[in-house]
C-alpha positions as CSV (number, residue, x, y, z in Angstrom):
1,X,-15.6,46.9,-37.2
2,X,-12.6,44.9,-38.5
3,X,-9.4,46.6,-39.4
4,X,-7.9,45.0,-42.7
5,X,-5.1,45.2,-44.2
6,X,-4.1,44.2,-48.0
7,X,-1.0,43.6,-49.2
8,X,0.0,44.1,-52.6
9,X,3.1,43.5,-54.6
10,X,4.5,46.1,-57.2
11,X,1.2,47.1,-58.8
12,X,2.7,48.3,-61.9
13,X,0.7,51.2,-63.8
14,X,-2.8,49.6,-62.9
15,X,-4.5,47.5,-60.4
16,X,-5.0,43.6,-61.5
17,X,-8.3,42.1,-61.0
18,X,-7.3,40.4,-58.3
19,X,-6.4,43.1,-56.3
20,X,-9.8,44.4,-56.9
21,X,-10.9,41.7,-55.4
22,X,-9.0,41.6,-52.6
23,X,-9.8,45.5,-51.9
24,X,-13.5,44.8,-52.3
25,X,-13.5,41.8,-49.8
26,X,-11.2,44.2,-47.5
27,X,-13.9,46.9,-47.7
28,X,-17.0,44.7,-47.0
29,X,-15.3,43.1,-43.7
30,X,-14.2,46.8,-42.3
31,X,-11.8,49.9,-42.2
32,X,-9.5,48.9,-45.0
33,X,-5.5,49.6,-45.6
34,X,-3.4,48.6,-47.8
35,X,0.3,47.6,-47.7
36,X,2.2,48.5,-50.6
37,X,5.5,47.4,-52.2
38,X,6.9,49.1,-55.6
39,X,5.8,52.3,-56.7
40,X,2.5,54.2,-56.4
41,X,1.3,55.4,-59.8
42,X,-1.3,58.0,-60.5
43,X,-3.8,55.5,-61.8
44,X,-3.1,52.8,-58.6
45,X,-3.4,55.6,-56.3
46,X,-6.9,56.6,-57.9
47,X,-8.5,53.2,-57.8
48,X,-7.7,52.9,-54.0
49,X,-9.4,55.9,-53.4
50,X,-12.1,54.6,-55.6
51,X,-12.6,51.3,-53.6
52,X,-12.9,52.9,-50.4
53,X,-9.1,52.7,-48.9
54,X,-8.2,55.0,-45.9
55,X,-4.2,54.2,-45.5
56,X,-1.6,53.4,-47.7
57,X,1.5,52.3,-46.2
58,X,4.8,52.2,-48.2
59,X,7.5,50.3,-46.5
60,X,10.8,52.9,-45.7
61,X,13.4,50.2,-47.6
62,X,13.0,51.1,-51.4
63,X,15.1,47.6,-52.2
64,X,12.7,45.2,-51.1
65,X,12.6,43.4,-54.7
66,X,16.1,43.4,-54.6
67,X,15.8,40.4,-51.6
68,X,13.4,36.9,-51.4
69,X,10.1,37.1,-49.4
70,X,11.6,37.5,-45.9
71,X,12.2,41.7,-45.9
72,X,8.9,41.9,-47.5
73,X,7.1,40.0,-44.6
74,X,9.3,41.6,-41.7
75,X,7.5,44.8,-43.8
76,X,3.9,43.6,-43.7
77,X,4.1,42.8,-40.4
78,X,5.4,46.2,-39.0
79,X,3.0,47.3,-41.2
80,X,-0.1,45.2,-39.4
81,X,1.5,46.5,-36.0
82,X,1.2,50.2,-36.6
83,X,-2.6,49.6,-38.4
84,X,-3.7,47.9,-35.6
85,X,-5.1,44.7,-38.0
86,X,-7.3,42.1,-37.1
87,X,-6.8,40.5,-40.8
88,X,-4.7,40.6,-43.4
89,X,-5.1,39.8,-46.9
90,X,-2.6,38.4,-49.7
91,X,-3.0,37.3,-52.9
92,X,-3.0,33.3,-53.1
93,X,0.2,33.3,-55.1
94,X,3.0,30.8,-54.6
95,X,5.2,34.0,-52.9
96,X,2.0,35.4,-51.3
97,X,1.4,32.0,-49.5
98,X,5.0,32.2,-48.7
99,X,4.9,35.9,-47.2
100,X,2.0,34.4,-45.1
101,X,4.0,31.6,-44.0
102,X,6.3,34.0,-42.4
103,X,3.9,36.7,-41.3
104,X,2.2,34.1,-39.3
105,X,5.2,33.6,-37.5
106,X,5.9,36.9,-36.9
107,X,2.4,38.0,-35.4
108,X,1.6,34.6,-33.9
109,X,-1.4,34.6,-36.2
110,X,-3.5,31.7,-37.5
111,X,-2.9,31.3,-41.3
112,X,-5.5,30.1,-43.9
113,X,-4.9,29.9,-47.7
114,X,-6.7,29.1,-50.7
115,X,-9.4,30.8,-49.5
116,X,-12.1,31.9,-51.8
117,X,-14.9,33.8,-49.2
118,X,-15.2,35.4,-46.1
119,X,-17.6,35.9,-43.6
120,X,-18.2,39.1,-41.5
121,X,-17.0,37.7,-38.4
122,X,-13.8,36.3,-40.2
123,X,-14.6,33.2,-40.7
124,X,-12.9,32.0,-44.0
125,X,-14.7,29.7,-46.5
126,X,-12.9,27.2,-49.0
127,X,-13.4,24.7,-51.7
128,X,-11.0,21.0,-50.8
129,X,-11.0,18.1,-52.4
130,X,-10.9,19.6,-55.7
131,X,-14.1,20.9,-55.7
132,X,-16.0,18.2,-53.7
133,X,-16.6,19.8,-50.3
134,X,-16.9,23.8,-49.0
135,X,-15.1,24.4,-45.9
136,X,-15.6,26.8,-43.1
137,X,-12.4,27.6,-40.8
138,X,-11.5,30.6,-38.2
139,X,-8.3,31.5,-36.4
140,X,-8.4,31.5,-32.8
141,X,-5.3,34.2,-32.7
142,X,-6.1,37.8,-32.4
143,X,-4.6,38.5,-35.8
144,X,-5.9,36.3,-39.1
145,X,-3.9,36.1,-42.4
146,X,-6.0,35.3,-45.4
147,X,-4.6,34.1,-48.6
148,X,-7.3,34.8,-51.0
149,X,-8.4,32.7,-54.6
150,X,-8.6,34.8,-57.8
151,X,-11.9,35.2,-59.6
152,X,-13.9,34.6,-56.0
153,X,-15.2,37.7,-55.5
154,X,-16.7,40.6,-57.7
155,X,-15.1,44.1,-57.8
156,X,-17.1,46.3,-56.6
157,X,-15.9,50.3,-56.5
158,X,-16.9,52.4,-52.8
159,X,-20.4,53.8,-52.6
160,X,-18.3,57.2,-51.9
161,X,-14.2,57.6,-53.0
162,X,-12.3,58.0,-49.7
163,X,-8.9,60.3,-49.5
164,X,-6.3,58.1,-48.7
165,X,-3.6,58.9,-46.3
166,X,-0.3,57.8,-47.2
167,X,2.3,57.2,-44.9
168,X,5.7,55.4,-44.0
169,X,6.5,51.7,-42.3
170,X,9.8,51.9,-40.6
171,X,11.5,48.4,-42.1
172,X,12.8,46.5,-39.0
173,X,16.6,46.9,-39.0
174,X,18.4,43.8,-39.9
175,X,15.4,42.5,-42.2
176,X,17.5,42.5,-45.3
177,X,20.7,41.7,-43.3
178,X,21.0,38.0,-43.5
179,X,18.2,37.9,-46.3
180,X,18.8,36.0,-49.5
181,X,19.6,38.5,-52.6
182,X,18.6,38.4,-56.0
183,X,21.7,38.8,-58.2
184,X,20.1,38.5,-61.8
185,X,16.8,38.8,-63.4
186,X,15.5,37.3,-66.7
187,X,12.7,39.1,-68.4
188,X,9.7,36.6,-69.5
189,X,9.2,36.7,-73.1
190,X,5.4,38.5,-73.6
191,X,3.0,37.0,-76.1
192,X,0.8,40.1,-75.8
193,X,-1.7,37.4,-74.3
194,X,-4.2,38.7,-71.0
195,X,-3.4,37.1,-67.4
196,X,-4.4,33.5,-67.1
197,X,-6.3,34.3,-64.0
198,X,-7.6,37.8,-65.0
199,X,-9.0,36.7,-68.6
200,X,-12.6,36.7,-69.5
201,X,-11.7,34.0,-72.4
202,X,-9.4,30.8,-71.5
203,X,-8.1,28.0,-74.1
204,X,-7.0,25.6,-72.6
205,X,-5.1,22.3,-74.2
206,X,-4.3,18.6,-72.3
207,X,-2.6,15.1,-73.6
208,X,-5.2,15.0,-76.9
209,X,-2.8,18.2,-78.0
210,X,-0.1,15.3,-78.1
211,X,2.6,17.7,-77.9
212,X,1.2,20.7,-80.3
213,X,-0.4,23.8,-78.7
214,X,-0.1,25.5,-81.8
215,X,-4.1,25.2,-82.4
216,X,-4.6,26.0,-79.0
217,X,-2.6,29.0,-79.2
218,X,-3.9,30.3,-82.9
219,X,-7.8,29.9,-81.7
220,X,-6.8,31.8,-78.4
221,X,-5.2,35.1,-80.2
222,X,-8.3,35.0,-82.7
223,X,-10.3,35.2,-79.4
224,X,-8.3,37.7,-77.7
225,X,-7.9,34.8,-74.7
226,X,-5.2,33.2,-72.4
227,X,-3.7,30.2,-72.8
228,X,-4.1,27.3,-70.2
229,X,-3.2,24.2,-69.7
230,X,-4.2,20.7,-67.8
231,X,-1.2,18.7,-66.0
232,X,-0.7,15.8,-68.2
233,X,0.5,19.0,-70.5
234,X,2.4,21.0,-68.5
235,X,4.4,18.3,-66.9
236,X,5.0,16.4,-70.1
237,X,7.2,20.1,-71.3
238,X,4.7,21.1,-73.6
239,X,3.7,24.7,-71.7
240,X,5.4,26.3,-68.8
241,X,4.1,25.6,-65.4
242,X,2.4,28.5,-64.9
243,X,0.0,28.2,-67.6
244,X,-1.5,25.2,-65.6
245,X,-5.2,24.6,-64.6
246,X,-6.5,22.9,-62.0
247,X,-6.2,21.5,-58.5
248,X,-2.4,22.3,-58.3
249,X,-2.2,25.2,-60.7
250,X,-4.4,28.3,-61.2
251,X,-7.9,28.9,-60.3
252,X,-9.9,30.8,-63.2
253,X,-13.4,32.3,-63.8
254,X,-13.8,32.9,-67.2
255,X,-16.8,34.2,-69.0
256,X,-15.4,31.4,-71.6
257,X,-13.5,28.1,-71.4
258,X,-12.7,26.2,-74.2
259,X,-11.2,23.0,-73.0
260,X,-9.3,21.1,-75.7
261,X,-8.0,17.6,-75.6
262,X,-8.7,17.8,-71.7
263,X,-10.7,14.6,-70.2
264,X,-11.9,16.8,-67.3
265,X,-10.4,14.3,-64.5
266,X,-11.3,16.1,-60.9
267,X,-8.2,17.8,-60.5
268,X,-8.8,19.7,-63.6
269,X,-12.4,20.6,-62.7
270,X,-11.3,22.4,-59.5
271,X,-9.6,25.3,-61.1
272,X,-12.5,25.9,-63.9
273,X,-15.7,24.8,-63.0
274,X,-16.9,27.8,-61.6
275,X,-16.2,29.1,-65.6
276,X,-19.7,31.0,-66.7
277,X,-20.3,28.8,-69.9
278,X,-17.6,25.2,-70.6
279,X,-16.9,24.3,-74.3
280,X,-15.4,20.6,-74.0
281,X,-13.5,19.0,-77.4
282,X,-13.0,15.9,-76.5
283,X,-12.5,12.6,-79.4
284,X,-14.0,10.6,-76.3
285,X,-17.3,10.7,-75.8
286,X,-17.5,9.2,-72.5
287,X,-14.8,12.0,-70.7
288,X,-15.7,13.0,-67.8
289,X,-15.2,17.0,-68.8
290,X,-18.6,16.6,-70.8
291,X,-20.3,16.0,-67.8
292,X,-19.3,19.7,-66.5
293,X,-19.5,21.1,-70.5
294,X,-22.5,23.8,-71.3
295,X,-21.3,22.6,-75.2
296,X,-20.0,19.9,-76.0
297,X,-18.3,18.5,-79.1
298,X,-17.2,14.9,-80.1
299,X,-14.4,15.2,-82.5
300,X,-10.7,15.1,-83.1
301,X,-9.1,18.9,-81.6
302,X,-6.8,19.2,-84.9
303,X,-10.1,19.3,-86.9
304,X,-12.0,21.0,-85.0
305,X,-9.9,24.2,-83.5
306,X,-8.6,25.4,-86.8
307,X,-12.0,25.1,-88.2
308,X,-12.9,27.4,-84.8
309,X,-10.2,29.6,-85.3
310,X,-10.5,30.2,-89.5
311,X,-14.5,31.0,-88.6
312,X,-13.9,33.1,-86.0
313,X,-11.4,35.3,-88.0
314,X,-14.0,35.5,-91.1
315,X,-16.4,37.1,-88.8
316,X,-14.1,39.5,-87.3
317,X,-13.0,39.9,-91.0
């Protein structure tokens, strides 16, 4: 039976879904761990023990967040040292691709990211060519890090809730020493909106929003949904970065996406086809997203989204 460990990054007061995830793949591949950084809440501690963690780890530097990745991978990988790992799993963030970088270093392991399954002998599966071909691949090393893809794998709770053992990772000395500080912190404005890759609803706006995501935004908050974005928008300074779709942004699952000025070129399609049910709004008929759609409308989005979004309030009343 593999020993895995999973890392995760300042929880907060709850567990993200894709932690969950992460935890449940951890559990289905063997003895399970977990590596945390930041503080260990009552309700954190309860869902580890839920999903069928035996260890958690908590690194002996308090001030880890106080440096860039390096400290926190010099962390991880004491931390798969004294656990004995054979994988370890991270989150497929831009930081936790970065913490594998360097943990790969560290451990001599073989690195694979973007990964969005796992086979029981370790062998990790992934989607390339946005979307167009699955891809089987397995480190040779003794050690395997695993970056996994959000919305790729179903939380599942333990049959029976384990009693997790916590315990202390020695930081190696001189981690932090030539480490790059963080002197100042801006807080992200909140719009009160759910996680773009945790959300069950998506709206998501491209080019035909010609600069305007106020429709996009309106119909999203009368659903309850997060916004998205394609490219065209994002690098055009409409939206920040990070509310990007696709190929080079996030990967999401949504019970619901409602794609809104968005011709559906490839790129998009690989971070939302795998959406339960597609609404496309499109003025062109011939877009390639309609190919993909469950529903599909023909029509201009400025008509169309506040005549979504007035509806959809009336019924909520």
């Amino acid at each position: 039976m593999a020993k895995v460990l999973v890392f995760i990054d300042n929880p907060g007061a709850s567990l993200k879904k894709s932690s969950l995830e992460l935890l449940t793949l951890a559990r289905s591949l063997g003895e399970s761990a977990v590596a945390l950084n930041g503080e260990l809440s009552d309700a954190v501690a309860a869902s580890f023990a839920e999903y069928g963690v035996g260890t958690v780890l908590r690194p002996s530097v308090q001030d880890l967040d106080e440096f860039l990745v390096a400290p926190k991978a010099a962390y991880l990988a004491a931390a798969a040292e004294s656990t004995g790992a054979d994988i370890v799993l991270l989150d497929n963030s831009p930081e936790g691709k970065e913490i594998a970088a360097r943990l790969g270093i560290r451990l001599n392991a073989g690195v694979v990211t973007d990964v969005v399954a796992v086979d029981q002998d370790g062998t990790a599966r992934k989607s390339v060519l946005a979307g167009s071909y699955n891809t089987a691949c397995k480190a040779t090393t003794a050690v395997s890090v695993l970056t996994l893809k959000a919305n790729n794998v179903v939380p599942e709770p333990a049959a029976s809730p384990t009693k997790p053992v916590t315990t202390t990772v020695e930081v190696p000395a001189g981690s932090t020493a030539a480490a790059a500080r963080i002197i100042a912190r801006e807080q992200k404005v909140a719009t009160g909106r759910p996680d773009l890759t945790d959300a069950r609803i998506v709206v998501a706006g491209g080019r035909g929003m010609d600069g305007d995501f106020g429709p996009v935004e309106e119909l999203a908050d009368a659903l309850g949904a997060a916004v998205g974005a394609s490219r065209a928008a994002t690098d055009a300074g409409w939206i920040s970065h990070d509310a990007q779709v696709g190929q080079t942004g996030k990967t999401v699952s949504p019970q619901l996406y409602i794609s809104a000025g968005i011709s559906g070129a490839i790129q998009q399609k690989a971070g939302m086809q795998t959406s339960k049910v597609i609404v496309a709004i499109n003025k062109d008929a011939e877009s390639p997203v309609f190919e993909i759609a469950d529903f599909g409308i023909v029509g201009d989005v400025f008509d169309v989204l506040p005549q979504a979004t007035a509806e959809i309030k009336k019924r909520k009343g």
